[in-house]
N, C-alpha and C positions, 0 to 999 in steps of 0.2 A: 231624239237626242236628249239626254237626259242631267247631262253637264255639260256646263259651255265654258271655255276658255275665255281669261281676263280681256283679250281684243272682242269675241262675239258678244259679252257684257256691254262694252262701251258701243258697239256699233247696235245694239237692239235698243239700248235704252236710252242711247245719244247723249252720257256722259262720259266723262273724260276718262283716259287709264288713271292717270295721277288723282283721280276725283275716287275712283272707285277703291283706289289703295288706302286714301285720307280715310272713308267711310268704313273701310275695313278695319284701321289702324284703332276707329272710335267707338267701336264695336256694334254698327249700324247695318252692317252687311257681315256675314261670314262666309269664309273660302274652303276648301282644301287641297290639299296637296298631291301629285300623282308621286307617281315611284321615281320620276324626272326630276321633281319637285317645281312643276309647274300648277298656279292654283288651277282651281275650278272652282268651279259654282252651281248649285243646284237652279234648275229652270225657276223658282220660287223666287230668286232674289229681282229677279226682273219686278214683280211685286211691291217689292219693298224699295226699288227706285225708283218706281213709282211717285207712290209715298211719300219720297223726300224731295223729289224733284217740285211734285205739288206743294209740299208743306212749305219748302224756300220759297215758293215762286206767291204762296202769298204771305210770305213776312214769316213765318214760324220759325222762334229760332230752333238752332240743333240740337241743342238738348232738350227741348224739347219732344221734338221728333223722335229723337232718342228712346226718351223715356216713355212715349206711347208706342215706339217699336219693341221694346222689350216685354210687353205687355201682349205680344203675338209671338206664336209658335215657332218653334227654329227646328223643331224636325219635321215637320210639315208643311205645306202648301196653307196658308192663310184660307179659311174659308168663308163665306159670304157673311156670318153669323160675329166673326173673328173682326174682321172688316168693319162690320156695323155697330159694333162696341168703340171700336177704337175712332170712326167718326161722331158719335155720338158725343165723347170726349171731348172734341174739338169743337163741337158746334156751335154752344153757347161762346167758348173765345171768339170765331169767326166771325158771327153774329156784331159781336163785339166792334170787332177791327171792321167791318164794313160799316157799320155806323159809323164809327169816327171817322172814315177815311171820306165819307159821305161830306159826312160834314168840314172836314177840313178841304176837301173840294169846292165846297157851297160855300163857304166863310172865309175863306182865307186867300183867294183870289186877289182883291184889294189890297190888302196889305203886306202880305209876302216878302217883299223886298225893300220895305221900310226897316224895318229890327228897332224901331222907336219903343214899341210897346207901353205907351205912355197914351194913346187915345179911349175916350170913354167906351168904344163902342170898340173894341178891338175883343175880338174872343180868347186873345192871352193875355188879355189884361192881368197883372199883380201888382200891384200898389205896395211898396217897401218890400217888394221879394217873399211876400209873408205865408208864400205857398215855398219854400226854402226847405222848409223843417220837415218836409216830407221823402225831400232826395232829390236827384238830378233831374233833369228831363221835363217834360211838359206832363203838367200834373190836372188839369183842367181845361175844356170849353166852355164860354160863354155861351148861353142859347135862351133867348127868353126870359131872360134873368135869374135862369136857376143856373147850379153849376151842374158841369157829368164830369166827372172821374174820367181820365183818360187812361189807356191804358197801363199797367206798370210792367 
């Protein structure tokens, strides 16, 4: 079988129809049409839901995902070579988020549910906000006294 219908999509790759429409809509997946005007889909995009189901499941946002799926072939089946580029891409970010998550596992246990941020030894320590001028969000760990970049 060489196209599957919108339901045999969701029931193979175990996301949703409404899910699979959103990623269509974003142009993460593509469909087409029969003479019914019912989609299909090449056995290929199983592939690439894959891919995104991975890529959410650890933290990657969508456009990102995006943008390294546009980076793979759309009239073709993805090949092992195709694949291995587009992980390569990712590796050093992942690399990345698992250290930090490493360590915000290992560090942050203790204080968590404080929101003080006001202790010497706290690894979000900022004294007068002075990590502000960089932008929202958590902008560094403490570890040993050096600082790491968290990520942006």
């Amino acid at each position: 079988m060489a196209e599957l219908s919108v339901g045999e999509v969701a029931e193979r790759s175990g996301v949703a129809v409404s899910a699979l429409h959103f990623y269509e809509r974003k142009g993460l997946i593509r469909s087409h049409r029969t003479g019914g005007n019912q989609r299909r889909f090449d056995r290929e995009v199983l592939r690439r839901l894959a891919i995104i189901r991975m890529g959410q499941d650890l933290g990657v946002p969508l456009a990102e995902i995006s943008e390294q799926l546009e980076m793979l072939p759309h009239d073709r089946a993805a090949s092992k070579a195709d694949w291995a580029k587009l992980s390569s891409r990712w590796r050093d970010r992942l690399d990345r988020r698992i250290t930090l998550m490493t360590r915000l596992r290992d560090e942050l246990t203790g204080c968590i549910g404080c929101g003080c941020l006001s202790l010497r030894n706290c690894p979000l320590y900022n004294r007068e906000d002075s990590l502000a001028a960089e932008g929202a969000g958590p902008r560094r760990l403490l570890r040993s006294g050096r600082d790491v970049k968290a990520l942006e």
